[in-house]
N, CA, C and O of each residue as an XYZ file, in Angstrom:
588
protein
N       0.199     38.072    -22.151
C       1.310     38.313    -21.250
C       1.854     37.000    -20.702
O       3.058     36.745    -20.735
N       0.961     36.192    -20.207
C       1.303     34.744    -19.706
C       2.246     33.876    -20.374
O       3.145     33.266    -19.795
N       1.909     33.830    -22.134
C       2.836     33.807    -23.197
C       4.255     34.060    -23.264
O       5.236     33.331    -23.412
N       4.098     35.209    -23.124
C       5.387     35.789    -23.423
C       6.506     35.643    -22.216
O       7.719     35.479    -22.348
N       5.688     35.759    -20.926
C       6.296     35.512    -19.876
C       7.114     34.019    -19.702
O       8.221     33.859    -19.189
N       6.274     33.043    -20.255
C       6.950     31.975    -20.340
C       7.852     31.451    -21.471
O       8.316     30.318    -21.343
N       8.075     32.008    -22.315
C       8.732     32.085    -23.369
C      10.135     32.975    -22.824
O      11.257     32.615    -23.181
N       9.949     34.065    -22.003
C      11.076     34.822    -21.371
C      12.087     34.082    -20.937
O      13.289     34.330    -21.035
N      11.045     32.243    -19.971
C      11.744     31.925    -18.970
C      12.830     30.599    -19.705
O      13.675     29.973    -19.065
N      12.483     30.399    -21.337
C      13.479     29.290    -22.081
C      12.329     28.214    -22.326
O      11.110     28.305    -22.176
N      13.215     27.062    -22.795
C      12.511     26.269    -23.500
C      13.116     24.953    -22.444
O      14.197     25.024    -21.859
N      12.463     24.136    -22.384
C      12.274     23.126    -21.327
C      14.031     22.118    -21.704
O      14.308     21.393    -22.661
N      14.577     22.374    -20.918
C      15.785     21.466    -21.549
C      16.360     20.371    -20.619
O      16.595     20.667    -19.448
N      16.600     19.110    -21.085
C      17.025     18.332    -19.758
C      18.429     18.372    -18.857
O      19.493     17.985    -19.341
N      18.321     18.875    -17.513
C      19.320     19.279    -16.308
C      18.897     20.450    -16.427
O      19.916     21.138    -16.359
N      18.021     21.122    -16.564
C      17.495     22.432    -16.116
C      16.472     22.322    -15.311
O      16.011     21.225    -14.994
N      15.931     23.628    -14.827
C      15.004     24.063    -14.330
C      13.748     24.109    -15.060
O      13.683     24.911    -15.991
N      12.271     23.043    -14.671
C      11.470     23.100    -15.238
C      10.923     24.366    -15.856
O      10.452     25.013    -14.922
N      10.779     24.963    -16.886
C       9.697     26.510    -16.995
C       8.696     26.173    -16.297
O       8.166     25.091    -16.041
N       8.422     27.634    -15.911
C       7.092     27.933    -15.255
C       5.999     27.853    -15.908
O       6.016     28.276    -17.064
N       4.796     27.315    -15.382
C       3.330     27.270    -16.184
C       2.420     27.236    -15.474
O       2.528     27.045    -14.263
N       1.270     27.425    -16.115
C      -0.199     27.963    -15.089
C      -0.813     26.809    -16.577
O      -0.515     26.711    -17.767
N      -1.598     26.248    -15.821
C      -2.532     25.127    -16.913
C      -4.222     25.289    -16.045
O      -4.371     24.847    -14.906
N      -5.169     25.863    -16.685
C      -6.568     25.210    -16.258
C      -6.748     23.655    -15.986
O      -6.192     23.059    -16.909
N      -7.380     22.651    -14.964
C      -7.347     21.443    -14.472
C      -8.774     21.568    -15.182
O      -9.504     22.557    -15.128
N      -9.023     20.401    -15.842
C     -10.348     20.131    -16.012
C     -11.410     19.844    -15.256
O     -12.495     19.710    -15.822
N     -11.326     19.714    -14.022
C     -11.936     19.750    -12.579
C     -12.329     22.268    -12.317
O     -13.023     22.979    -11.591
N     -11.568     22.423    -13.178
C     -11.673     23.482    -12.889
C     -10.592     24.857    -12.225
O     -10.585     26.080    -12.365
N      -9.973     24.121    -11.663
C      -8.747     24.813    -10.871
C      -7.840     25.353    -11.746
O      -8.095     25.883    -12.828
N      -6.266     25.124    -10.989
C      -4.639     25.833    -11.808
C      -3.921     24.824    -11.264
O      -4.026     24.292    -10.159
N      -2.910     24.544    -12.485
C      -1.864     24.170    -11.886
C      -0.792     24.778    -12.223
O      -0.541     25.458    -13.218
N      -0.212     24.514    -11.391
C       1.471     25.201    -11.881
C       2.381     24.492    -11.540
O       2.261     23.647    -10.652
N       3.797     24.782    -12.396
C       4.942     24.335    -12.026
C       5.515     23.854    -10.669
O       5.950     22.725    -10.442
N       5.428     25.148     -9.593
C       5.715     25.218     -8.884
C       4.939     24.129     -7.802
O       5.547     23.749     -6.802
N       3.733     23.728     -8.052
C       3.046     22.435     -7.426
C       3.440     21.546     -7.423
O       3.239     20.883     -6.405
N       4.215     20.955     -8.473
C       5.089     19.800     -8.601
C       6.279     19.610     -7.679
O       6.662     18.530     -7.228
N       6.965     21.150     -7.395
C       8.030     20.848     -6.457
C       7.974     19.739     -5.524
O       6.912     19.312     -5.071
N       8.875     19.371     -5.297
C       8.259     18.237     -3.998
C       8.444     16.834     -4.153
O       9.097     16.255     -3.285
N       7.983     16.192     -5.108
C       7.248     15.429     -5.791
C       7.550     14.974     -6.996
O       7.060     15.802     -7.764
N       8.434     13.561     -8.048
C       9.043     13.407     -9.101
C       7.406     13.609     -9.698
O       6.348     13.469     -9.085
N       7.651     13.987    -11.121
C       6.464     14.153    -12.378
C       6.498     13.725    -13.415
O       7.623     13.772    -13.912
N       5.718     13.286    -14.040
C       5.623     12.753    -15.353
C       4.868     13.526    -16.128
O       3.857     12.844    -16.298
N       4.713     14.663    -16.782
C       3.739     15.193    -17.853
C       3.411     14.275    -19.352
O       4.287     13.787    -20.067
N       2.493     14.228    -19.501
C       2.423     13.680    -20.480
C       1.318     14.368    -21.786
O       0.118     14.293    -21.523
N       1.584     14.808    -22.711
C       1.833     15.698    -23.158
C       0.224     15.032    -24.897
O       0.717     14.473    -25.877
N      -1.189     15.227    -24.877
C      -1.614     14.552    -25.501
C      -2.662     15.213    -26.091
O      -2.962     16.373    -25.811
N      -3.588     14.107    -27.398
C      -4.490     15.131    -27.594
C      -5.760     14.018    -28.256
O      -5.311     13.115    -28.962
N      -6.552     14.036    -28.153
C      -8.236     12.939    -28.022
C      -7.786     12.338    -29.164
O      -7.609     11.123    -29.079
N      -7.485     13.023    -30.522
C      -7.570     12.205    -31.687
C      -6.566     11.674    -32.220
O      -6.672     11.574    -33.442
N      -5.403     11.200    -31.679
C      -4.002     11.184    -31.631
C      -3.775     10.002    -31.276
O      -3.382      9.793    -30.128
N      -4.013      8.723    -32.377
C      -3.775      7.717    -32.466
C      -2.693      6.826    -31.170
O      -3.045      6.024    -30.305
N      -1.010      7.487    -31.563
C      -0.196      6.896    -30.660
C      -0.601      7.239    -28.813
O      -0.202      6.556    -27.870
N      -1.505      8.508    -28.726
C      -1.894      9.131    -27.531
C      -2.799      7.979    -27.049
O      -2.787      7.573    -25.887
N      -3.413      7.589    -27.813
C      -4.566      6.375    -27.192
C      -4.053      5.166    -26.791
O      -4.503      4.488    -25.868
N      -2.701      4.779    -27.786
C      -1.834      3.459    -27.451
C      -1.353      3.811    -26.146
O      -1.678      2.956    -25.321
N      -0.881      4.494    -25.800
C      -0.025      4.441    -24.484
C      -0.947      4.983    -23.122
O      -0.751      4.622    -21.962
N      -1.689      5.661    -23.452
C      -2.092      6.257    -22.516
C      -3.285      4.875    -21.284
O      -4.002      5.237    -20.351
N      -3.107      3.558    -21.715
C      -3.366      2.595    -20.984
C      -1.944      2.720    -20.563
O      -1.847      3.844    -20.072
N      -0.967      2.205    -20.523
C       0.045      2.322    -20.125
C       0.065      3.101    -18.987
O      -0.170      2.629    -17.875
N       0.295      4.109    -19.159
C       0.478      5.650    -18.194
C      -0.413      5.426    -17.133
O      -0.017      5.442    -15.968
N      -1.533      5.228    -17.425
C      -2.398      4.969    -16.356
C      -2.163      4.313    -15.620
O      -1.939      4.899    -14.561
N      -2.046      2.984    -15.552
C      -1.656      1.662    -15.171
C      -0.545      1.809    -14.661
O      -0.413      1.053    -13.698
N       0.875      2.826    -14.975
C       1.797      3.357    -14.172
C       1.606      4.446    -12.593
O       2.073      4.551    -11.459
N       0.355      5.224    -13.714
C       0.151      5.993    -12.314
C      -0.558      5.811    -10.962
O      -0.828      6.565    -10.028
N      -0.850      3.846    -11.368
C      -1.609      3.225    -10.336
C      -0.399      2.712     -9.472
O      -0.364      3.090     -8.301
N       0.389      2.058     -9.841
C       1.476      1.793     -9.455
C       2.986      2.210     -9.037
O       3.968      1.518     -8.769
N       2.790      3.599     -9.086
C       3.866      4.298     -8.566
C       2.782      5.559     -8.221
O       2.167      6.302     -8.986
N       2.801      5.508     -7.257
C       1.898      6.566     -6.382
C       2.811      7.618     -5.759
O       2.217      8.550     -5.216
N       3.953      7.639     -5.739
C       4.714      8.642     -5.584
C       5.421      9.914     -6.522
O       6.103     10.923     -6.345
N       4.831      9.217     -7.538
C       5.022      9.935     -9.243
C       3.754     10.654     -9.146
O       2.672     10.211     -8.763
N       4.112     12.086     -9.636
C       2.788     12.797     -9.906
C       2.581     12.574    -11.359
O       3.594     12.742    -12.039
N       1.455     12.220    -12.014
C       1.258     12.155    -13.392
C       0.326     13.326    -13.763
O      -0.417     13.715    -12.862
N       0.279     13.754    -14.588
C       0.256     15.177    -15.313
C      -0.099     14.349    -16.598
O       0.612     13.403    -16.937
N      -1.499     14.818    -17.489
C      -1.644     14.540    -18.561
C      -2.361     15.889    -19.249
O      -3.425     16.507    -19.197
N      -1.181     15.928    -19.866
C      -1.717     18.160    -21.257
C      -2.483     18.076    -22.009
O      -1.940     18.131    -23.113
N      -3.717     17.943    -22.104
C      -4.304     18.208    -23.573
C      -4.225     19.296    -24.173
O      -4.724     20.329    -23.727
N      -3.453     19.203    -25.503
C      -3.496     20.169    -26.523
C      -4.492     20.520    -27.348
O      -4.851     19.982    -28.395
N      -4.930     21.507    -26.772
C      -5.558     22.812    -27.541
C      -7.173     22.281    -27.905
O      -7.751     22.692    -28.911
N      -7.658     21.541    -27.168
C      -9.008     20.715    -27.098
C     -10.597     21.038    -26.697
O     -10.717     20.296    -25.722
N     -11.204     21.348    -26.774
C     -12.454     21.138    -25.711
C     -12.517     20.649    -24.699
O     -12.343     19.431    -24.698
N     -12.739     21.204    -23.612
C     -13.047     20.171    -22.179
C     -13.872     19.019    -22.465
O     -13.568     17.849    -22.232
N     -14.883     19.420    -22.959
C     -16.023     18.337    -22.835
C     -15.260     17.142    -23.851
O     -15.640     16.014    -23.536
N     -14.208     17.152    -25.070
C     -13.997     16.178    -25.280
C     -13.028     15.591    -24.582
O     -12.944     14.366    -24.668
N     -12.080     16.324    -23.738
C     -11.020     15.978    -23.153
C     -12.035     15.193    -22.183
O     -11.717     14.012    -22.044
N     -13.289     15.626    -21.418
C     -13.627     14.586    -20.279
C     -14.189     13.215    -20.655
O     -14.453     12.263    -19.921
N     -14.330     13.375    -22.231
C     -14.924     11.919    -22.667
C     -13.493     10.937    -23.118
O     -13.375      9.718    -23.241
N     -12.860     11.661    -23.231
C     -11.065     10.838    -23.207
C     -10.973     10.408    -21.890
O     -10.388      9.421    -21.445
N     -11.600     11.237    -21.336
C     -10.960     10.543    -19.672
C     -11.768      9.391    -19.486
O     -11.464      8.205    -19.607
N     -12.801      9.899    -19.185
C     -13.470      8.860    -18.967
C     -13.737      7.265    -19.558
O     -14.187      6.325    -18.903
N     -13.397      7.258    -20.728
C     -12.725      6.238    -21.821
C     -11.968      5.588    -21.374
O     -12.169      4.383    -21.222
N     -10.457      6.403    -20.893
C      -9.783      5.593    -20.351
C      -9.164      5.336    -19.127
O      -8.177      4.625    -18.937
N      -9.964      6.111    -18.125
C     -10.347      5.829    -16.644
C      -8.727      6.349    -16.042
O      -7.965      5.750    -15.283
N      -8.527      8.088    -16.914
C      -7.477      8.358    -16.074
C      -8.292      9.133    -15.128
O      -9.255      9.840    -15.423
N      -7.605      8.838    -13.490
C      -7.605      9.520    -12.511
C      -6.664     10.609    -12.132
O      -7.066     11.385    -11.265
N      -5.446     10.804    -12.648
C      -4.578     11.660    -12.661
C      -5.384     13.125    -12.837
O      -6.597     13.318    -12.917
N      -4.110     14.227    -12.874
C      -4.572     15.449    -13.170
C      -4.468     15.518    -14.562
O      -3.474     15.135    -15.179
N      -5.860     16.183    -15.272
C      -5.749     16.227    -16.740
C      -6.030     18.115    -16.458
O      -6.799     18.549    -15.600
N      -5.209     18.977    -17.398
C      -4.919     20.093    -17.719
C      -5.186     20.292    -19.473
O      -5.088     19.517    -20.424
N      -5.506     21.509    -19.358
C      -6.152     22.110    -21.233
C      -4.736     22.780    -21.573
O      -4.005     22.814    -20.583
N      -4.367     23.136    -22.341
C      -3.125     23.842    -22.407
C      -3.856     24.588    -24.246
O      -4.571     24.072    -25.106
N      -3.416     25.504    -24.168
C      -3.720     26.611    -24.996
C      -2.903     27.070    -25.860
O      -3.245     27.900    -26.703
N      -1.395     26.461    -25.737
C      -0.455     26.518    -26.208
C       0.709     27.064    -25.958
O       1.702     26.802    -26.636
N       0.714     27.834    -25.015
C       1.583     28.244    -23.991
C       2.565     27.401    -23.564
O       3.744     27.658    -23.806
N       2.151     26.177    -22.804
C       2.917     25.057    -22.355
C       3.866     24.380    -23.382
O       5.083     24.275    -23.230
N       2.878     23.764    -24.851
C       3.592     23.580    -25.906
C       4.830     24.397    -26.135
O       5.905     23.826    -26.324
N       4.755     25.418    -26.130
C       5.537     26.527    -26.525
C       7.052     26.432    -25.846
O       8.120     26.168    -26.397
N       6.751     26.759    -24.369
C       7.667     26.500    -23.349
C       8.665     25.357    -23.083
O       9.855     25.391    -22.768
N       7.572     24.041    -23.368
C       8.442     23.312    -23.225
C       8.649     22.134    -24.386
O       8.649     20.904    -24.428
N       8.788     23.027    -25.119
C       9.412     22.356    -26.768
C       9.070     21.322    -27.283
O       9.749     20.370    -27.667
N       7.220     21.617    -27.311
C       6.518     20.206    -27.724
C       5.981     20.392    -29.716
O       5.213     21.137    -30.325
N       6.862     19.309    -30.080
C       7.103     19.295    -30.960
C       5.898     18.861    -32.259
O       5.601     19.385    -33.332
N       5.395     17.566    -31.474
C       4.896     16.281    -32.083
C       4.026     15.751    -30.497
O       4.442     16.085    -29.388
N       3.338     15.273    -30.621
C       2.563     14.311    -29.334
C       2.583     13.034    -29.924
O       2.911     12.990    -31.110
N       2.355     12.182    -29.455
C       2.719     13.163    -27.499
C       4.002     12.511    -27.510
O       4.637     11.674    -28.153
N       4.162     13.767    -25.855
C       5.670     14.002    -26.020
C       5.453     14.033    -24.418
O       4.763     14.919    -23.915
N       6.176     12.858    -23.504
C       6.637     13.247    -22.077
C       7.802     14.099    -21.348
O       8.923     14.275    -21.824
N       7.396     14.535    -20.263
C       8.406     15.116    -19.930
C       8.394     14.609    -18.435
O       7.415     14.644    -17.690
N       9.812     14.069    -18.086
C      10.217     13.569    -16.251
C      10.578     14.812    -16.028
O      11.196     15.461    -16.872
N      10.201     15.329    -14.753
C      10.619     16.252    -13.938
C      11.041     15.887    -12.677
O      10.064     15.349    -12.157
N      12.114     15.886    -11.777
C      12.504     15.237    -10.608
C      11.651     15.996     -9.750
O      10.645     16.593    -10.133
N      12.297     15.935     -7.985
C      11.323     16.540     -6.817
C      11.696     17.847     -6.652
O      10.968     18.751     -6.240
N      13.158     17.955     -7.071
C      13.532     19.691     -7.048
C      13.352     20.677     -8.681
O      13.889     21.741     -8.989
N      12.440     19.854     -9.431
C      11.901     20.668    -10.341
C      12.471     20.555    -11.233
O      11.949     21.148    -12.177
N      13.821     19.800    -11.588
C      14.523     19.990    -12.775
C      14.284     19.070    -13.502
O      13.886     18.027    -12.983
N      14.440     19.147    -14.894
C      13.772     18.339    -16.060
C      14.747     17.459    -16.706
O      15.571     17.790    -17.558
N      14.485     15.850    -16.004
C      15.509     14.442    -16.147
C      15.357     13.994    -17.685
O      16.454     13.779    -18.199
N      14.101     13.774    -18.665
C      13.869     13.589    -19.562
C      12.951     14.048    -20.348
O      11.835     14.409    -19.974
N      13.391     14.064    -21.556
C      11.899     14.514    -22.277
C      12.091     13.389    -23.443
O      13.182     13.041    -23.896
N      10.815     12.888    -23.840
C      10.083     11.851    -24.809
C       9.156     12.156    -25.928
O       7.954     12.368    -25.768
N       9.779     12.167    -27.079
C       8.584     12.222    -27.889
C       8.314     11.133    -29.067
O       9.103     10.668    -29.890
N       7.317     10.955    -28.924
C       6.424      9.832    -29.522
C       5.643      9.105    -28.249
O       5.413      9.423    -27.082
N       5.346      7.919    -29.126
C       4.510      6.981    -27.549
C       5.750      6.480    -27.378
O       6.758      6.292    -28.058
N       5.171      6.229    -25.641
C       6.297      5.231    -24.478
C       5.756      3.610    -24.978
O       4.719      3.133    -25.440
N       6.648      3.280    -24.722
C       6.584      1.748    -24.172
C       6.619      1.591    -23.241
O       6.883      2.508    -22.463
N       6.375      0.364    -22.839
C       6.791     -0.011    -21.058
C       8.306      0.595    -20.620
O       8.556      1.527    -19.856
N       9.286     -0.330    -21.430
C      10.445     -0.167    -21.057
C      10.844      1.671    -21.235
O      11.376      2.137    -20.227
N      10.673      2.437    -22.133
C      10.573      3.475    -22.145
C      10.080      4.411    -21.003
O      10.690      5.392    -20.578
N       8.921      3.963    -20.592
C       8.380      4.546    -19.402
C       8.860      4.354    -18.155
O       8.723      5.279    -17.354
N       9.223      3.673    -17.922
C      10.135      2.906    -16.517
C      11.525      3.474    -16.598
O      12.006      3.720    -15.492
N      12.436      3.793    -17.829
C      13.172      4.332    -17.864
C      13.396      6.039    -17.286
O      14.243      6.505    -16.525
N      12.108      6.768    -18.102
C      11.435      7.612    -17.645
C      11.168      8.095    -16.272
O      11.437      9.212    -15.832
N      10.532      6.982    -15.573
C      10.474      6.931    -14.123
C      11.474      7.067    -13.130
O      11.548      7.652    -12.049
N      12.259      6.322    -13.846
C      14.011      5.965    -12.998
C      14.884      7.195    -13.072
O      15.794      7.390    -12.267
N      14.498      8.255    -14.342
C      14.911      9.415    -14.335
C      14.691     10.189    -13.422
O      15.456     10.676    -12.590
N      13.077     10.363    -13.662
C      12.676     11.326    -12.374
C      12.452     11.126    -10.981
O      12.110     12.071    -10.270
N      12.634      9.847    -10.480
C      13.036      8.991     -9.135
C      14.694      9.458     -8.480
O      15.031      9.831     -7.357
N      15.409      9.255     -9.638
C      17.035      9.340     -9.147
C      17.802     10.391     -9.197
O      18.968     10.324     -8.809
């Protein structure tokens, strides 16, 4: 039902309204869409064995140390926890890491990984990225969901 429900609500498009989603936190919890309100976002959209996912994801990190007003959001697709926590721990993200089951993929038109998505503070979706970021890419990114 969760599926379908979010599939009801469209496919993630930029100057829209983020879709709605419910993600398990690898800490255990939920997140949802609606948590982000508030607050510019960066999802970032990845998966353990995913070469370009490993290049950038120093990057991202290292962003989400430095802009502390950006919520960073990192999706693992369709993974094991236990390997998703040895990714983390690897590369010392502190952010929120979420399992996604495919639902999310689905919703918000993830094609290829990884694939970012800026979301501003009133929820609507400034950019979406797919492949790895670069610096300049990512900052661009930022400036989306900042302005």
């Amino acid at each position: 039902m969760l599926s379908s429900m979010l599939l009801a609500a469209g496919i993630a498009t930029i100057g829209t309204a983020a879709p709605p989603f419910f993600l398990d936190t690898l800490p255990g919890g939920t997140l949802t869409a609606k948590q982000l309100h508030g607050r510019p976002a960066l999802i970032n959209v990845f998966a353990t064995w995913c070469p370009p996912c490993k290049m950038e994801v120093q990057t991202l990190v290292r962003a989400s140390r430095t802009h502390p007003h950006v919520r960073f959001v990192f999706v693992d697709e369709q993974e094991t926890p236990g390997a998703v926590r040895r990714f983390v721990r690897r590369y010392a993200i502190t952010s929120t890491v979420a399992l996604d089951g495919g639902a999310f993929e689905a919703s918000y038109g993830v094609e290829s990984i990884p694939t970012t998505v800026a979301i501003d503070a009133g929820g609507v979706v400034r950019a979406i990225h797919r492949g790895p970021l670069s610096a300049p890419d990512l900052e661009r990114m930022l400036d989306d969901a900042t302005h």
